[in-house]
Steps between C-alpha positions, in 0.01 A plus 500: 500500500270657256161583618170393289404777239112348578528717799167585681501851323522379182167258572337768639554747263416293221158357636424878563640595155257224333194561738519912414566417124149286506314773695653784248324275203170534332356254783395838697190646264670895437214748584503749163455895491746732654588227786670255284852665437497535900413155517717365312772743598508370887507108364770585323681665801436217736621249227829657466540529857482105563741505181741724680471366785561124362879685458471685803405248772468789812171663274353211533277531724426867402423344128290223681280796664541679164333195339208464696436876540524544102429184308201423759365780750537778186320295229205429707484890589534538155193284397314620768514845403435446160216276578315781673524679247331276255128504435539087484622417841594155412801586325828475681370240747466194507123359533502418895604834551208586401307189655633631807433834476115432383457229765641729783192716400244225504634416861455865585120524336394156689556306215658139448791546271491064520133531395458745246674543198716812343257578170504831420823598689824554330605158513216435223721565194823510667743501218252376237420231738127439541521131598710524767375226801630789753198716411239211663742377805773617728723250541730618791452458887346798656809662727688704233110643414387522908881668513429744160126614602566807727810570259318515232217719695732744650699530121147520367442783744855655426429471100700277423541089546712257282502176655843455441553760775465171765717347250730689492543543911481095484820502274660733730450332791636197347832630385607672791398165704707311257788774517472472882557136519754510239720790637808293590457275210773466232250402221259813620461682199489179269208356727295776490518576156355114468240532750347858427652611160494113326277610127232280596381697786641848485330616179139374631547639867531841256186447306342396816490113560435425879782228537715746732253424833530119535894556421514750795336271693735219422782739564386620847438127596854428387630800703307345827597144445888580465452713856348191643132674528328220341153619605558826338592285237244253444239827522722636184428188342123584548563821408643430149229209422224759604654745207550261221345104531828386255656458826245222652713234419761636788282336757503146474925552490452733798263284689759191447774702582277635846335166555594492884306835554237406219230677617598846646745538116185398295282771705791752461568425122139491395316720721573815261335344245223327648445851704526720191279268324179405695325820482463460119416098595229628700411769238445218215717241550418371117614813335810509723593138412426515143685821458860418696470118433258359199549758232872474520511126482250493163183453740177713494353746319718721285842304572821580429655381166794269477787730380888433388657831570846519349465079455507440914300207629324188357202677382682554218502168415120454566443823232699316248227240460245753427359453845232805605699748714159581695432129523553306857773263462611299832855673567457395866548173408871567346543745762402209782769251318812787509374595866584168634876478424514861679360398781658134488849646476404874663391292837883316499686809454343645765547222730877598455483847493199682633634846457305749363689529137430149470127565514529772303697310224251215503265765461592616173559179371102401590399826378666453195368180388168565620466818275687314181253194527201788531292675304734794439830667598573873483805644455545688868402155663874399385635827598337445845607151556906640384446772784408179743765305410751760552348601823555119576849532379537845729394279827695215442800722574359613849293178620597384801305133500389402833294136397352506889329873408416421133509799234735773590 
């Protein structure tokens, strides 16, 4: 009998092969001077390596390591380097690099970085931008910041900080985690190349988006659930809510999933957040609210605009009829009538299968139609909710469901 030519090889090659392709494109901005011919040099190596290796399944995972090491790790070195080296340090970043970077100082001088605004600091003007929201509110949760302070001191100290440095240590701690779990796995090298190389999230973790921490955190809870440490798990859960809020909708799935041990899972799972958080409450809990919640959603002073990045999400459809982009409109109304059918058909699925890549999957779905129905989408929001489904995918090999224990 013939075997299949769609061996697991093949698959994996290819995905690699089409991931490395993406990531050797013009989606990574090329830093110019005497850099760039390096720079585009070591793309160029690690695409040909995930070519060769497409042919040559053993180099696989040598082109895999290749791939992340030249088409990710290198570029960001590259842009770091030629950033400090610019008189304009908002080049080669993108703007919460910088957000981070100025509000790690505020922190450090006794300042609210929820409170005050970034006037006058490179973000003002960041590539021609001068009406950027970010410049009057910080939108993110306070753990990646409370985690980037002394970094940024000691760097600061050292003479040098690029806040892609915790970025950076983020990504790598999430592909080895993911290489961990997946070193027996026949689809290995395809998986990973979806999860931590997909284009929608691989070119921003290099220019500096902070999507990399709540995706460790989901990865670590995976890697406790499928040993059966469910506390260490639910407290990963936590973790990765406390880096990026996108990942709030998780609970009510986890909580339904949990429901016999309600209470110590909600403590466990939201504790991170709520811990990480109330300082800043206390501080001026109407800055902190407007910043991470109101602007966001269209609300208070200097909102964000509705935007159709790339055509994602309904906003676009609201723009069409020449509706103000800085003008409230009630999204949470569309959003409330597409979170009911998640819930409604989330809560049954559950009831069958209470694993943990069931909550996960359910996840992403929620997620999904929340941020389509809302007031805008970016591109690495997609690339983050890929990297969750194939994490979900990942676990659904390995789950062992135990109904009487709940997630696992």
């Amino acid at each position: 009998m013939r075997s299949s030519y769609i061996t697991p090889d093949r698959v994996n090659g290819l995905i690699l092969l089409l991931c490395a392709m993406a990531l050797g494109s013009v989606l990574v901005e090329t830093p110019g001077g005497n850099g760039g011919a390096l720079f585009w040099l070591i793309r160029a190596l690690a695409v040909s390596g995930a070519a060769v290796a497409l042919f040559v399944p053993r180099l696989q995972s040598w082109a895999l390591f290749g791939a992340v090491a030249g088409l990710v790790l290198a570029p960001a070195a590259f842009q770091m380097w030629a950033r400090s080296h610019e008189r304009d340090s908002s080049k080669f970043c993108h703007d919460s690099v910088i957000q981070f970077e100025e509000a790690a100082r505020m922190l450090r001088q006794g300042r609210n970085p929820y409170a005050d605004d970034f006037r006058g600091t490179p973000l003002d003007g960041w590539r021609g931008f001068h009406d950027n929201p970010a410049i009057h509110h910080f939108v993110y949760p306070p753990l990646l910041l409370l985690i980037s302070t002394p970094l940024e001191a000691a760097g600061r100290a050292a003479g040098f900080y690029d806040q892609r440095i915790l970025i950076l240590l983020l990504f790598g701690g999430f592909v080895a985690l993911l290489l961990r779990e997946l070193r027996d796995h026949p689809h290995a090298v395809g998986l990973v190349s979806v999860i931590a190389l997909n284009p929608f999230l691989a070119p921003y973790v290099v220019e500096g988006r902070n999507d990399v921490g709540m995706l460790l955190g989901v990865a670590a809870a995976g890697a406790a659930y499928a040993r059966g440490r469910t506390s260490w798990g639910d407290l990963w859960v936590g973790v990765a809510i406390a880096a990026k809020t996108l990942l709030l909708p998780v609970l009510p799935f986890l909580l339904w999933a949990r429901r016999k041990e309600l209470g110590p899972v909600a403590a466990r799972s939201i504790g991170p957040l709520a811990l990480t958080c109330l300082p800043f409450l206390v501080w001026d809990a109407g800055a902190f609210v407007e910043d991470v919640f109101l602007a966001p959603a269209g609300w208070g002073s200097h909102p964000f605009e509705m935007r159709g990045w790339g055509g994602y999400g309904f906003a676009n459809l609201i723009l069409v009829f020449g509706v103000n982009p800085k003008a409230a409109f009630p999204f949470g109304i569309f959003q409330g009538l597409a979170l009911i059918p998640c819930l409604r058909y989330g809560f049954r699925s559950l009831g069958l299968d209470p694993g943990w890549p069931n909550v996960l999957r359910w996840t992403v779905v929620t997620v999904f139609a929340l941020l389509f129905f809302g007031r805008f989408i970016h591109d690495n929001y997609i690339g983050s909710l890929l990297s969750l489904a194939g994490m979900a995918a990942l676990w659904r090999d390995r789950a062992h469901l135990e109904p009487a224990s709940g997630v696992t």
